[in-house]
N, CA, C and O atoms as a Tinker XYZ file with bonds, in Angstrom:
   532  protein
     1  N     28.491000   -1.882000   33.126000    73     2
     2  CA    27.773000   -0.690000   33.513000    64     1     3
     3  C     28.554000    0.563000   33.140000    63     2     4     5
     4  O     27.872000    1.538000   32.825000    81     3
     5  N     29.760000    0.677000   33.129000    73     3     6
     6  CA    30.449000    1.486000   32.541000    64     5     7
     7  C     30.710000    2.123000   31.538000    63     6     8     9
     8  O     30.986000    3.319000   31.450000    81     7
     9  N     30.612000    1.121000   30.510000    73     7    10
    10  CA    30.151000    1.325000   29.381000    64     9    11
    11  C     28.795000    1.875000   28.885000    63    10    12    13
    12  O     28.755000    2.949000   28.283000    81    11
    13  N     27.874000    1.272000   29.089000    73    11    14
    14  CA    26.429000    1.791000   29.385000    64    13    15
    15  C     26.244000    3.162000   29.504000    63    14    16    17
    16  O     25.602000    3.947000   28.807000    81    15
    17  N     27.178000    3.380000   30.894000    73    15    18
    18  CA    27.138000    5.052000   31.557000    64    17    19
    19  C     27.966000    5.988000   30.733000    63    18    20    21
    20  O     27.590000    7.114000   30.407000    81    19
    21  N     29.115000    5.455000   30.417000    73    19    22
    22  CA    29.119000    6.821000   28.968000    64    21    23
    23  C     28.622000    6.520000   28.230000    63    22    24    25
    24  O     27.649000    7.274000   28.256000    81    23
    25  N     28.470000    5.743000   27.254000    73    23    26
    26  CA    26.811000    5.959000   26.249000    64    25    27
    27  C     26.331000    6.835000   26.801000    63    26    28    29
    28  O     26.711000    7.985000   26.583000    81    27
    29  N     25.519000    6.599000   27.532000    73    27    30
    30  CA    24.440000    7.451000   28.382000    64    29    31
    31  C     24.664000    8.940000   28.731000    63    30    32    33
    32  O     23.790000    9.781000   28.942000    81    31
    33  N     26.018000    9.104000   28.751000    73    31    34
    34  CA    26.655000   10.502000   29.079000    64    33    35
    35  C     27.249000   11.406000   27.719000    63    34    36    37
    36  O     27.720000   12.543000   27.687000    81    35
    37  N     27.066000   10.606000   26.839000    73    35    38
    38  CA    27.601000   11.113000   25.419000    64    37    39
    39  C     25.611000   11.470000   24.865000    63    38    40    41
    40  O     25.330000   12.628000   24.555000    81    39
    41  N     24.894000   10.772000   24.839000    73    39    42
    42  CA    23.346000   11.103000   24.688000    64    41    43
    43  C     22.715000   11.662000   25.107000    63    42    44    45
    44  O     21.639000   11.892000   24.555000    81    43
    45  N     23.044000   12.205000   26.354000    73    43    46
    46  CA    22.222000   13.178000   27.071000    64    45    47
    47  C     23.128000   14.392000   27.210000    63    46    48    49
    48  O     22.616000   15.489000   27.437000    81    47
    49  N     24.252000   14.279000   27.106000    73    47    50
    50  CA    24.792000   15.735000   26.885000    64    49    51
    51  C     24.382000   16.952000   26.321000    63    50    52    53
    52  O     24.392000   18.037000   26.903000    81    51
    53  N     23.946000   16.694000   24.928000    73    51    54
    54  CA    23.929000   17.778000   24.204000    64    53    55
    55  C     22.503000   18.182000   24.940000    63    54    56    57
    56  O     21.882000   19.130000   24.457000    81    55
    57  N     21.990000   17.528000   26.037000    73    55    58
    58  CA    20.407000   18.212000   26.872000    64    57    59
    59  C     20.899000   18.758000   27.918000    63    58    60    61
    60  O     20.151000   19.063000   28.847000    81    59
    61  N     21.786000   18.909000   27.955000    73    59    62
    62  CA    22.561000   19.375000   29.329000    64    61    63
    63  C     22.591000   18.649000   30.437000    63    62    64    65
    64  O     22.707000   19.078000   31.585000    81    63
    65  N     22.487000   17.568000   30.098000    73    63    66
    66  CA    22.291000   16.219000   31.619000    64    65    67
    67  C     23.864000   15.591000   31.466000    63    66    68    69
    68  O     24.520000   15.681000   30.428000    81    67
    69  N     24.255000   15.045000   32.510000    73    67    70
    70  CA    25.646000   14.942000   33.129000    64    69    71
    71  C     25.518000   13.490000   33.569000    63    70    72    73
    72  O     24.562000   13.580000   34.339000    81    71
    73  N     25.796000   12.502000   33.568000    73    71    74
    74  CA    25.953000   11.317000   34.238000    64    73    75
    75  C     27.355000   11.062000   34.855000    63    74    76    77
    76  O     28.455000   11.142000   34.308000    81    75
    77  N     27.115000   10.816000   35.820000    73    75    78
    78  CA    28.569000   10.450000   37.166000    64    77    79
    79  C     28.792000    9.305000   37.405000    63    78    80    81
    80  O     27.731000    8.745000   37.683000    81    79
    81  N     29.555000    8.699000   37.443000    73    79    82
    82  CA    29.871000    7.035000   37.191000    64    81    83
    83  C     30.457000    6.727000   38.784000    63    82    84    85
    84  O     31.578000    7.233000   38.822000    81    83
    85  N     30.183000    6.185000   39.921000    73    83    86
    86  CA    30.713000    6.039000   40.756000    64    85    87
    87  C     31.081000    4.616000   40.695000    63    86    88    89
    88  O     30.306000    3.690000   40.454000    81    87
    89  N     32.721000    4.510000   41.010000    73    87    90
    90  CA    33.125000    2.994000   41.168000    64    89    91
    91  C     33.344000    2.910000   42.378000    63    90    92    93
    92  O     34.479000    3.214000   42.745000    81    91
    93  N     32.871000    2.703000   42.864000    73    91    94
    94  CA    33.219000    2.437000   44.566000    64    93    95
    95  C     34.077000    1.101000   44.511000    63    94    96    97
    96  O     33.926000    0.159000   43.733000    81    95
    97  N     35.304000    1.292000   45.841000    73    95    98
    98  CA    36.058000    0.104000   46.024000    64    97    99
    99  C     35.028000   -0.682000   47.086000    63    98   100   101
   100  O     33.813000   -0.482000   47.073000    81    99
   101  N     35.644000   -1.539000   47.940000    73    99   102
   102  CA    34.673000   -1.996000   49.437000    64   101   103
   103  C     34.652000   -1.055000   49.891000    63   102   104   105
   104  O     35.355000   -0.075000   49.642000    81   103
   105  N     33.422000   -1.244000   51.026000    73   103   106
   106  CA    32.676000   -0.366000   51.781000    64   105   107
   107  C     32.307000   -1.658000   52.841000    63   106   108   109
   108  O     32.383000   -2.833000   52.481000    81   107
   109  N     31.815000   -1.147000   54.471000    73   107   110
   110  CA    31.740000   -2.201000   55.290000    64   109   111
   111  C     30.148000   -1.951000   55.071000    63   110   112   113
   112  O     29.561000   -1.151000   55.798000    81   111
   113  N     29.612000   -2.514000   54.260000    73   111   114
   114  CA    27.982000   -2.408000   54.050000    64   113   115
   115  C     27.872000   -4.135000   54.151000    63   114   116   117
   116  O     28.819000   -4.907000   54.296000    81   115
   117  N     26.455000   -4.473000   54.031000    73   115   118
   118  CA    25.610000   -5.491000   54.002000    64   117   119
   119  C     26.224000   -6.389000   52.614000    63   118   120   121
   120  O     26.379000   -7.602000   52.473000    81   119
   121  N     26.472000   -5.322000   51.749000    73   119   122
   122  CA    26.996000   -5.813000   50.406000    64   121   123
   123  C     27.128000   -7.618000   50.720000    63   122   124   125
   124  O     26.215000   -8.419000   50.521000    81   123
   125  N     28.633000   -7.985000   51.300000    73   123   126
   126  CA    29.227000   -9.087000   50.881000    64   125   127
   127  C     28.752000  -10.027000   52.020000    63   126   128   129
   128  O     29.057000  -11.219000   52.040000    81   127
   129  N     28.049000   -9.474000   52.895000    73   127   130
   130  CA    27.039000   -9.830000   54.073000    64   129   131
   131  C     25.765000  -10.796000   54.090000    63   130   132   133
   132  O     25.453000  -11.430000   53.082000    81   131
   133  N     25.407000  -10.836000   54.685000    73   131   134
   134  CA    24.021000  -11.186000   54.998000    64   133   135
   135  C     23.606000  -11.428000   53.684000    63   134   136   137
   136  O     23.436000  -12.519000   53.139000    81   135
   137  N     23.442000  -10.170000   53.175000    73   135   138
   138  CA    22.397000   -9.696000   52.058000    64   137   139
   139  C     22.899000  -10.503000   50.596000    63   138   140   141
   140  O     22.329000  -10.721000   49.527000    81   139
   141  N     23.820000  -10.718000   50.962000    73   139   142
   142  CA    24.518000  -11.997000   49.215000    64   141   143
   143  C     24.177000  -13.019000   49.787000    63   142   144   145
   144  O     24.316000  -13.542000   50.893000    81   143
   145  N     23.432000  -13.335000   48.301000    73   143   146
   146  CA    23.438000  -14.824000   48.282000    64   145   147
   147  C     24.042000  -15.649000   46.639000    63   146   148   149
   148  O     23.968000  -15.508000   45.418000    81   147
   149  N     24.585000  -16.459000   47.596000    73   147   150
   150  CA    25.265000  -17.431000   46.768000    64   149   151
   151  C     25.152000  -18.508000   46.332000    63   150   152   153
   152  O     24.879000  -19.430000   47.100000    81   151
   153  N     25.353000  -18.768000   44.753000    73   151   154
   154  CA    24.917000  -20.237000   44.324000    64   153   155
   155  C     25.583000  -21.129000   44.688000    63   154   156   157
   156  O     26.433000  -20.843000   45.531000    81   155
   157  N     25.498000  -22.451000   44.260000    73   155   158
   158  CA    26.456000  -23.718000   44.833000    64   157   159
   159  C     27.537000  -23.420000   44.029000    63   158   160   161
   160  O     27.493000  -23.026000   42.864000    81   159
   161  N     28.542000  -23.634000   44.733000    73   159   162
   162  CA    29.543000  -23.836000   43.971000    64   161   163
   163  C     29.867000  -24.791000   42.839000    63   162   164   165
   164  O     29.562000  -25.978000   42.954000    81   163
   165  N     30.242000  -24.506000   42.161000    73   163   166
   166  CA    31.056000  -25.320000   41.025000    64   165   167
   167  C     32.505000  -25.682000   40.813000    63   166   168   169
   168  O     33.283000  -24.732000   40.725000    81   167
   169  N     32.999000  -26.923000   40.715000    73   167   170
   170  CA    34.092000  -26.984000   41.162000    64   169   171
   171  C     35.095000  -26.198000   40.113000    63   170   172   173
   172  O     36.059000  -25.638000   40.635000    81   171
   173  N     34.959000  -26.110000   38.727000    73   171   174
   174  CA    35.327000  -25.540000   37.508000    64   173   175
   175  C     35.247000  -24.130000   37.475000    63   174   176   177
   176  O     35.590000  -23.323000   36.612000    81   175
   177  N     34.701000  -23.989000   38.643000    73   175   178
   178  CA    34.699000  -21.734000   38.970000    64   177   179
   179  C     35.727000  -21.778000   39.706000    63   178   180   181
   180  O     36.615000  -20.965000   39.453000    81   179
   181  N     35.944000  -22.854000   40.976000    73   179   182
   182  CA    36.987000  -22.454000   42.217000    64   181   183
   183  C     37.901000  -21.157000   41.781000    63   182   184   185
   184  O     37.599000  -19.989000   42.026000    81   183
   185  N     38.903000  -21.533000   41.189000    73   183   186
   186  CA    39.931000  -20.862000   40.236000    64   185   187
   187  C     39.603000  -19.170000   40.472000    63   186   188   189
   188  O     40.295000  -18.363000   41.093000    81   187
   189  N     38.332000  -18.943000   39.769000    73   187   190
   190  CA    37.877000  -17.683000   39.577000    64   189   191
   191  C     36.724000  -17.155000   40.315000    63   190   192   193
   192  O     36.785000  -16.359000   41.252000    81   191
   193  N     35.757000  -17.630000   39.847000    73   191   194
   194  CA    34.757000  -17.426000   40.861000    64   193   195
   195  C     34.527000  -17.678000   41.764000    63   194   196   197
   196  O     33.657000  -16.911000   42.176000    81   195
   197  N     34.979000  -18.889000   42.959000    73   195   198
   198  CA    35.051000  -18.853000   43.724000    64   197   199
   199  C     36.527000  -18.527000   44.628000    63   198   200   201
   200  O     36.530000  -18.472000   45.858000    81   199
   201  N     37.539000  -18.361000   43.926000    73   199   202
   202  CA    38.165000  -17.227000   44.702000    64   201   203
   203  C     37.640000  -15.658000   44.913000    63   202   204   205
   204  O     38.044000  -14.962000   45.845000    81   203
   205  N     36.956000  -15.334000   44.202000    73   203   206
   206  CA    35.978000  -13.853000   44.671000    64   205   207
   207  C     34.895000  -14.635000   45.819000    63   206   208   209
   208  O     34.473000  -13.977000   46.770000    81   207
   209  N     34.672000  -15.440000   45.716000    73   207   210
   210  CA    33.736000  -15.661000   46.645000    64   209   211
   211  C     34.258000  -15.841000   47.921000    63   210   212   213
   212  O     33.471000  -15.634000   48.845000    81   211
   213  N     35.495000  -16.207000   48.225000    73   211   214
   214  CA    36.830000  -16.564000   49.178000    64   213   215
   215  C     37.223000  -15.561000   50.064000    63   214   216   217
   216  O     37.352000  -15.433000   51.281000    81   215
   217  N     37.430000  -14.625000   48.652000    73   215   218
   218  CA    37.879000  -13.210000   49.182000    64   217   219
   219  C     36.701000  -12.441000   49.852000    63   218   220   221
   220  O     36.842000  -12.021000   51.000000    81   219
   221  N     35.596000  -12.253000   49.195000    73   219   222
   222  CA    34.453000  -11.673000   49.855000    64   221   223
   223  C     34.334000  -12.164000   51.071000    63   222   224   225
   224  O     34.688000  -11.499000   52.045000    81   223
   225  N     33.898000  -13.205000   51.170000    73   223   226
   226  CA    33.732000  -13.696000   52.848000    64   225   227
   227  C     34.967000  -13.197000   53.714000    63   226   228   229
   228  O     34.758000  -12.625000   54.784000    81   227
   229  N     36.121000  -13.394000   53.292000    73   227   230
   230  CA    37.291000  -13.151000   54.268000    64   229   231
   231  C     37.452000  -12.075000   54.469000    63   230   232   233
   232  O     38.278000  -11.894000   55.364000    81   231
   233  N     36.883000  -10.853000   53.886000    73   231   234
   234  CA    36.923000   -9.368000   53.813000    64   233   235
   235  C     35.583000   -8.603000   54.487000    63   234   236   237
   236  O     35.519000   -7.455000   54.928000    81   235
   237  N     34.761000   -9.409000   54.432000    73   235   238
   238  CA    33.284000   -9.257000   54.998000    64   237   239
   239  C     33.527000   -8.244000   56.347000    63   238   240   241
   240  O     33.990000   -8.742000   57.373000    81   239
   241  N     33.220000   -6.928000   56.292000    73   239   242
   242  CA    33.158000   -6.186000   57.623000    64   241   243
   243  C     34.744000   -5.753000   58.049000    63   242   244   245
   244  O     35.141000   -5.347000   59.141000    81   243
   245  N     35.442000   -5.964000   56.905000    73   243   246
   246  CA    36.855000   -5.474000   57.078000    64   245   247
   247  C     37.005000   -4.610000   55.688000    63   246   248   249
   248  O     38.144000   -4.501000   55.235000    81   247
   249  N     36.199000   -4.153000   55.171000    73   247   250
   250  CA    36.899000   -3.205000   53.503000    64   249   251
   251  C     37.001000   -2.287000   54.394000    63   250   252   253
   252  O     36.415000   -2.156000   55.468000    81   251
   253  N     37.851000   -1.603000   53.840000    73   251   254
   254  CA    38.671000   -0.034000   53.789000    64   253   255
   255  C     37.602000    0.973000   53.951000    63   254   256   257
   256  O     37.605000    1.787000   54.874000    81   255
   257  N     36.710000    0.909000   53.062000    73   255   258
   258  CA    35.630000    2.341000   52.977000    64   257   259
   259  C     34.682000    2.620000   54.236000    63   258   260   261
   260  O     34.446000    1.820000   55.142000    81   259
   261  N     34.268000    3.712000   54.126000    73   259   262
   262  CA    33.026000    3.926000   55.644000    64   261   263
   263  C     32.434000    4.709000   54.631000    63   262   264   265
   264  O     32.880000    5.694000   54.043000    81   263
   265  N     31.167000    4.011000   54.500000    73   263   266
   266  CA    30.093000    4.213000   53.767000    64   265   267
   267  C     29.233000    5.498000   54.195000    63   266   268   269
   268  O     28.248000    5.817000   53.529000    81   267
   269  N     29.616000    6.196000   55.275000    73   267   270
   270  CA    28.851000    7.429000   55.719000    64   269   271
   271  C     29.609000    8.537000   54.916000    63   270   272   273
   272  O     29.113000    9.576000   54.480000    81   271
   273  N     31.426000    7.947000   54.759000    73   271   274
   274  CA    32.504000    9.224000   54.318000    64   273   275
   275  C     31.974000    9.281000   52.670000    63   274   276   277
   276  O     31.665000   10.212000   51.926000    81   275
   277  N     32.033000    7.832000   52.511000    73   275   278
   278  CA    31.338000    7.690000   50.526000    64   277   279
   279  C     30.628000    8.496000   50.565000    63   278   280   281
   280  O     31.203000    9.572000   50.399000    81   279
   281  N     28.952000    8.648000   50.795000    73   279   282
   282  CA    28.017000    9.177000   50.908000    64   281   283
   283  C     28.723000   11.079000   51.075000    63   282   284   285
   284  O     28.697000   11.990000   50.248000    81   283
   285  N     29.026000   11.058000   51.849000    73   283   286
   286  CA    29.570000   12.885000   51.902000    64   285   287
   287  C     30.252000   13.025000   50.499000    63   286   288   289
   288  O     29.879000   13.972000   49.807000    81   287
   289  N     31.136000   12.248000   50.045000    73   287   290
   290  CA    32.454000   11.875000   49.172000    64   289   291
   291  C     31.207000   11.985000   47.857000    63   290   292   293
   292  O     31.597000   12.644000   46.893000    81   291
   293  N     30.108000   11.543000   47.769000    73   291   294
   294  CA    29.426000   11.502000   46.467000    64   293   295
   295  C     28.605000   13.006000   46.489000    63   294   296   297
   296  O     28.582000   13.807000   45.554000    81   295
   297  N     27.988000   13.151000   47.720000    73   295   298
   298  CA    27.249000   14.367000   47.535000    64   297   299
   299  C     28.490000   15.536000   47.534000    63   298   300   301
   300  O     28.133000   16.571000   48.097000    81   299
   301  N     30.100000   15.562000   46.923000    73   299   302
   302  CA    30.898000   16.817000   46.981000    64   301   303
   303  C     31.142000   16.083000   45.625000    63   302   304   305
   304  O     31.865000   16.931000   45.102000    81   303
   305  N     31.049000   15.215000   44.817000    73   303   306
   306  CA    31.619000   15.160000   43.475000    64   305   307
   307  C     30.486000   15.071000   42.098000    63   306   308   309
   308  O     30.785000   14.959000   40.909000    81   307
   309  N     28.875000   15.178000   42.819000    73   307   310
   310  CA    28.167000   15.076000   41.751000    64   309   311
   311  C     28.472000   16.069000   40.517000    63   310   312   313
   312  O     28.186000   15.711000   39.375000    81   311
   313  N     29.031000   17.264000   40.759000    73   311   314
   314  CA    29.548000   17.941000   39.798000    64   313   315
   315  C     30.739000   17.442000   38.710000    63   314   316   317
   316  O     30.785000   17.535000   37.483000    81   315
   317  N     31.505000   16.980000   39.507000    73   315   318
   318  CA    32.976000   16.218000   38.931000    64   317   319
   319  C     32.940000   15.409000   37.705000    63   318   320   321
   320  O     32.158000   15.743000   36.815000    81   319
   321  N     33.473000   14.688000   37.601000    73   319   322
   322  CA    33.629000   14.151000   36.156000    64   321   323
   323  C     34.033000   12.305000   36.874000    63   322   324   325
   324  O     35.231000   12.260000   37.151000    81   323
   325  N     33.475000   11.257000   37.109000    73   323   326
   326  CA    34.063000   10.117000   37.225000    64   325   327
   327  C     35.305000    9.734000   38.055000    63   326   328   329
   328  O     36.444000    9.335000   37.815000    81   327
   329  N     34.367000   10.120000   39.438000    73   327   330
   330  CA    36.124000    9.866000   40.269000    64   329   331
   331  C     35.493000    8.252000   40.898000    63   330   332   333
   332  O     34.384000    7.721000   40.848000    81   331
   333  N     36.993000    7.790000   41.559000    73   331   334
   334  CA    36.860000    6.514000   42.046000    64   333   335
   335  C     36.571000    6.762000   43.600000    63   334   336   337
   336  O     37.221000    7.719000   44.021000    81   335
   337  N     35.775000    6.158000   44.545000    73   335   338
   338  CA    36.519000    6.154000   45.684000    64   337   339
   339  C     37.042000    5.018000   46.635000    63   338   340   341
   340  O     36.725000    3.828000   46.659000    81   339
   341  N     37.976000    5.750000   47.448000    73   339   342
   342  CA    38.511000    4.964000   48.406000    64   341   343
   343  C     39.887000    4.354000   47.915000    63   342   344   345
   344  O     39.972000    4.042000   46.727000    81   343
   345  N     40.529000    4.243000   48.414000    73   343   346
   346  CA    42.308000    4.117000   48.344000    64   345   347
   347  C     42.464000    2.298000   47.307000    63   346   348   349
   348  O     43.322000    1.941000   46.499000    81   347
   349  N     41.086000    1.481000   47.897000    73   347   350
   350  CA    41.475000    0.185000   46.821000    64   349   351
   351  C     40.705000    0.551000   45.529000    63   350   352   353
   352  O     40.747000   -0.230000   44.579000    81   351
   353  N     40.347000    1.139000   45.490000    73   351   354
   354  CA    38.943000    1.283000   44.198000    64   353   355
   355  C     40.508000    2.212000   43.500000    63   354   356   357
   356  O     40.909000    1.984000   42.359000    81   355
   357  N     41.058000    3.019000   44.251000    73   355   358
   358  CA    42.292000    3.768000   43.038000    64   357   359
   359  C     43.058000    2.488000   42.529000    63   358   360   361
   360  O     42.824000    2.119000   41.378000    81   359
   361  N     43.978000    1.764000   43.320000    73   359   362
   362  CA    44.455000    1.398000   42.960000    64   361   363
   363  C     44.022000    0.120000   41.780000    63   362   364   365
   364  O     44.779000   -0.105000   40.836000    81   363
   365  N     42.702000   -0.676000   41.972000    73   363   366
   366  CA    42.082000   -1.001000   40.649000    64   365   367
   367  C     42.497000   -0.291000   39.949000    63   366   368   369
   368  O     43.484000   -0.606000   39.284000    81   367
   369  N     41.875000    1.004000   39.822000    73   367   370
   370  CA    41.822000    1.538000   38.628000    64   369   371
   371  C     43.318000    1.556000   37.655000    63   370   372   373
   372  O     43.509000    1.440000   36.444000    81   371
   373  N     44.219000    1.756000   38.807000    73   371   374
   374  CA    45.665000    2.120000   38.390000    64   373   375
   375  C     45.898000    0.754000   37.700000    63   374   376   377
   376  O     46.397000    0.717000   36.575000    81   375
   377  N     45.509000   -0.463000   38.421000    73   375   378
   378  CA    45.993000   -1.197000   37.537000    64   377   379
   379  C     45.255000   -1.969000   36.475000    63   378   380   381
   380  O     45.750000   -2.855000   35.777000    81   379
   381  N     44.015000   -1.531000   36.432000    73   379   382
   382  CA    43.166000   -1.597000   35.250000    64   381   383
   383  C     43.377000   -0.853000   33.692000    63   382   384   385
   384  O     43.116000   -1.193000   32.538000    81   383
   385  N     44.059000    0.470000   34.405000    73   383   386
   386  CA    44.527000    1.184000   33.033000    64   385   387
   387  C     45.493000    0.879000   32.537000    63   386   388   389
   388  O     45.735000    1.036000   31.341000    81   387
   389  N     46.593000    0.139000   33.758000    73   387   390
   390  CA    47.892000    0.170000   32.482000    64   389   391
   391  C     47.773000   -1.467000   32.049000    63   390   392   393
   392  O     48.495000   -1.920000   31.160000    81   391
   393  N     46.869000   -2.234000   32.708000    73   391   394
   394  CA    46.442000   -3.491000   32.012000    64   393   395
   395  C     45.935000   -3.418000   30.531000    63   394   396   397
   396  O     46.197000   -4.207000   29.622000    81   395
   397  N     45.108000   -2.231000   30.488000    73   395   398
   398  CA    44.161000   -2.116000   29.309000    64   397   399
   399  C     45.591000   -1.019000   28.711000    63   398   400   401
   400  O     45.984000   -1.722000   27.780000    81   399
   401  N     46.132000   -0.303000   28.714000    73   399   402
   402  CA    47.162000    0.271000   28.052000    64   401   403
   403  C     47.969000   -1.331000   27.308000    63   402   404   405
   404  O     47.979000   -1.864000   26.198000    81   403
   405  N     48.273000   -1.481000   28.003000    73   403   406
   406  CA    49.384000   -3.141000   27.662000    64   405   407
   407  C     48.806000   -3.833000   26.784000    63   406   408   409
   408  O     49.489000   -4.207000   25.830000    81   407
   409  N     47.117000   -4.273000   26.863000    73   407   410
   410  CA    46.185000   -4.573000   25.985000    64   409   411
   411  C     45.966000   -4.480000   24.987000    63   410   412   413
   412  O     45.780000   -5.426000   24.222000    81   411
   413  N     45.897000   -2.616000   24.536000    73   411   414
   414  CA    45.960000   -1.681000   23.180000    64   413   415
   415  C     47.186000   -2.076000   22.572000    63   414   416   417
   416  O     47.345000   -2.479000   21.419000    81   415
   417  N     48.369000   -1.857000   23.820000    73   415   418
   418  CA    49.520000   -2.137000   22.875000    64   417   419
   419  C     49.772000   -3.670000   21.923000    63   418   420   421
   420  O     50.310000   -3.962000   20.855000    81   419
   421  N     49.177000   -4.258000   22.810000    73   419   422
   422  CA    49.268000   -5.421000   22.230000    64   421   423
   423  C     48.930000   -5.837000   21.032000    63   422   424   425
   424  O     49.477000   -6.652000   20.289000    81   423
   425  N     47.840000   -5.110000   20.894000    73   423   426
   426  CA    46.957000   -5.637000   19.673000    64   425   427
   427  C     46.701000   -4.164000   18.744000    63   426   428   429
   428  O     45.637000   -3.810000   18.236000    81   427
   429  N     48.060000   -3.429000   18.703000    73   427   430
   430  CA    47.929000   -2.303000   18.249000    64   429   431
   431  C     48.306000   -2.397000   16.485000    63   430   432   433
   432  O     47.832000   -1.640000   15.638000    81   431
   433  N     49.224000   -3.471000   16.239000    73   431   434
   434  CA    49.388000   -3.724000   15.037000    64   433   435
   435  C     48.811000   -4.827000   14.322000    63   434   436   437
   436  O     49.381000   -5.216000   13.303000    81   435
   437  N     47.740000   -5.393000   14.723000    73   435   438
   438  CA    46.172000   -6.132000   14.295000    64   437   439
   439  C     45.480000   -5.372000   14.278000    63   438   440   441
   440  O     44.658000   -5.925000   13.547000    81   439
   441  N     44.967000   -4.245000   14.543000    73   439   442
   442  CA    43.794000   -3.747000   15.237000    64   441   443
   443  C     44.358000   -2.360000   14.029000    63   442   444   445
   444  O     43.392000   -1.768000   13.548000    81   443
   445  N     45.523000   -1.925000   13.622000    73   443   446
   446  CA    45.495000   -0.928000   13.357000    64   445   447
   447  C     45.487000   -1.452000   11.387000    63   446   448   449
   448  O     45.165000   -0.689000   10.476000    81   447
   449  N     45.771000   -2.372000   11.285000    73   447   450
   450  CA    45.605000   -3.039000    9.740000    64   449   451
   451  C     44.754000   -3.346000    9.250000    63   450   452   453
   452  O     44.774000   -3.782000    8.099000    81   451
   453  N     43.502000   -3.200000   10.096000    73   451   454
   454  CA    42.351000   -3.579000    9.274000    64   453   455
   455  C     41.517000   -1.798000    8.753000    63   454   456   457
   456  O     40.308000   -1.694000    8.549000    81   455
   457  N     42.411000   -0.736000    8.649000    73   455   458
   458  CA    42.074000    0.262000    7.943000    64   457   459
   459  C     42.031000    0.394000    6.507000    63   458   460   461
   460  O     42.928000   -0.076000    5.808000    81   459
   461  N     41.234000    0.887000    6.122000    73   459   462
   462  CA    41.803000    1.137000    4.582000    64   461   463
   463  C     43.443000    1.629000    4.503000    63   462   464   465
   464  O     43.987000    1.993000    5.546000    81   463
   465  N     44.075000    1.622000    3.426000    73   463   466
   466  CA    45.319000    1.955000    3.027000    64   465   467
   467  C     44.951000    2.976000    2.834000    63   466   468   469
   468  O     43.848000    3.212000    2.339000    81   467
   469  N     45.867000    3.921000    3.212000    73   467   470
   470  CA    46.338000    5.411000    3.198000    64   469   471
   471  C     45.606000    6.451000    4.469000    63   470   472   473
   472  O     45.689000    7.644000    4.761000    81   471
   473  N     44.918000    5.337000    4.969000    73   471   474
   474  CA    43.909000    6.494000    6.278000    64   473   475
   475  C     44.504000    6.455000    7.664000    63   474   476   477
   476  O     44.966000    5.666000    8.489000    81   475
   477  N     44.325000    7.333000    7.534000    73   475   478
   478  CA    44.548000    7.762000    9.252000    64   477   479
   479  C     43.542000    8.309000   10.267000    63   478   480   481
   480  O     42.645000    8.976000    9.750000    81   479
   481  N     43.507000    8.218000   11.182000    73   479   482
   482  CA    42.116000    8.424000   12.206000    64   481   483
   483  C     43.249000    8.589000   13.268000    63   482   484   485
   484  O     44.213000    7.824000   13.239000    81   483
   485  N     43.150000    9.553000   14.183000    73   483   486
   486  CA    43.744000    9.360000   15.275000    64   485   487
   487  C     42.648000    9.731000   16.373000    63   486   488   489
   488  O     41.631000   10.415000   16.251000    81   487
   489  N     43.249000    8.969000   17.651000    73   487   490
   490  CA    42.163000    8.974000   18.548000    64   489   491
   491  C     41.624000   10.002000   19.230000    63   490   492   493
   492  O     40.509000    9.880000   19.738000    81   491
   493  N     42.202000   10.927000   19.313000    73   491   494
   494  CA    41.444000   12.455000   19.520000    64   493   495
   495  C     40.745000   12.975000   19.297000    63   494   496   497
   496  O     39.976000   13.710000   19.916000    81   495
   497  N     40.955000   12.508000   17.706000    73   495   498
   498  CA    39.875000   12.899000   16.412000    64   497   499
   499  C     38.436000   12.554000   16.805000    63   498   500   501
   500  O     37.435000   13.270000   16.790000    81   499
   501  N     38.601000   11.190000   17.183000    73   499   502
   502  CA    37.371000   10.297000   17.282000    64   501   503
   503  C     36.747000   10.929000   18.358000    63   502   504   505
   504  O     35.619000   11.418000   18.294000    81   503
   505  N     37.649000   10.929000   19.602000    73   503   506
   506  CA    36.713000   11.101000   20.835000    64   505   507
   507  C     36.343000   12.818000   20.824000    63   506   508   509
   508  O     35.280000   13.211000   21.307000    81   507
   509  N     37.168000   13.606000   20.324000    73   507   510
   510  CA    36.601000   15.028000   20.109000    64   509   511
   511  C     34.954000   15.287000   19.321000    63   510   512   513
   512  O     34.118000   16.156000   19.572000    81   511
   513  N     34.925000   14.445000   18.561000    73   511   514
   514  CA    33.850000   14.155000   17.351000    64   513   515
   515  C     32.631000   13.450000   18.091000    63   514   516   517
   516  O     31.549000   13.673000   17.549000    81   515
   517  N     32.588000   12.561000   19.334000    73   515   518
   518  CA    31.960000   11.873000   19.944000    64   517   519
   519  C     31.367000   12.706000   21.270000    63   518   520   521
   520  O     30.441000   12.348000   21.997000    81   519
   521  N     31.930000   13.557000   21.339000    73   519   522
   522  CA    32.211000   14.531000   22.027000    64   521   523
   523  C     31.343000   15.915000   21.714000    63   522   524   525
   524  O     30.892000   16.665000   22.579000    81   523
   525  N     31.274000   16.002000   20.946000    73   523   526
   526  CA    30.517000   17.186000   20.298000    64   525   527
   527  C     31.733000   18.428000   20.293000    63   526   528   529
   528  O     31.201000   19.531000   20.415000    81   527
   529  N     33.151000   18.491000   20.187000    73   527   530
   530  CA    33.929000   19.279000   20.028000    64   529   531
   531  C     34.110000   19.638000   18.389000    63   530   532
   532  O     34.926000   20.487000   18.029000    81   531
């Protein structure tokens, strides 16, 4: 969905429309509640998918967020630019970026050889240009 939503925010720009990406961390809502439902397990998910499923239940009516403060917290940032909320939704993020930093690096000298010889592109370039700068 993230992806999606800037698309979406790079296309409607130049109309003057704005798209706001909210990542919310937990919230004590219905979310992981009542209101989920879950397939049978598979024993070949345990590992992954059903450790999210583990964690959800065990967290059920205990996340961090109060969904009344979100709600205030969204109607003061519709202007803003893509904030996270709530103290676990940051720290995802924190460690989503330097995961995906570590990532780039990784595959920075594969990824950077399949250019033509003699070109250069740097990434500023690109996103300024994508950008309408």
């Amino acid at each position: 969905m993230e992806g999606l939503s800037e698309a979406l925010a790079l296309e409607v720009k130049p109309l003057g429309l704005k798209v706001t990406i909210v990542e919310p961390g937990g919230f004590r809502t219905d979310f992981a509640g009542a209101s989920m439902a879950f397939a049978k397990p598979i024993e070949a998910y345990a590992p992954t998918v059903g450790a999210m499923r583990d964690y959800m239940e065990a967290h059920d009516g205990k996340q961090p967020g109060d969904p009344s403060k979100a709600a205030m917290a969204i109607m003061k940032i519709v202007d803003l630019a893509e904030p996270p909320l709530g103290n676990d939704a940051l720290a995802f993020l924190r460690c989503g970026y330097k995961n995906s930093t570590e990532e780039v690096e990784r595959w920075a000298e594969i990824t950077a050889s399949t250019d033509f010889d003699g070109l250069t592109v740097t990434g500023h370039a690109v996103l300024e240009a994508l950008k309408g700068k």
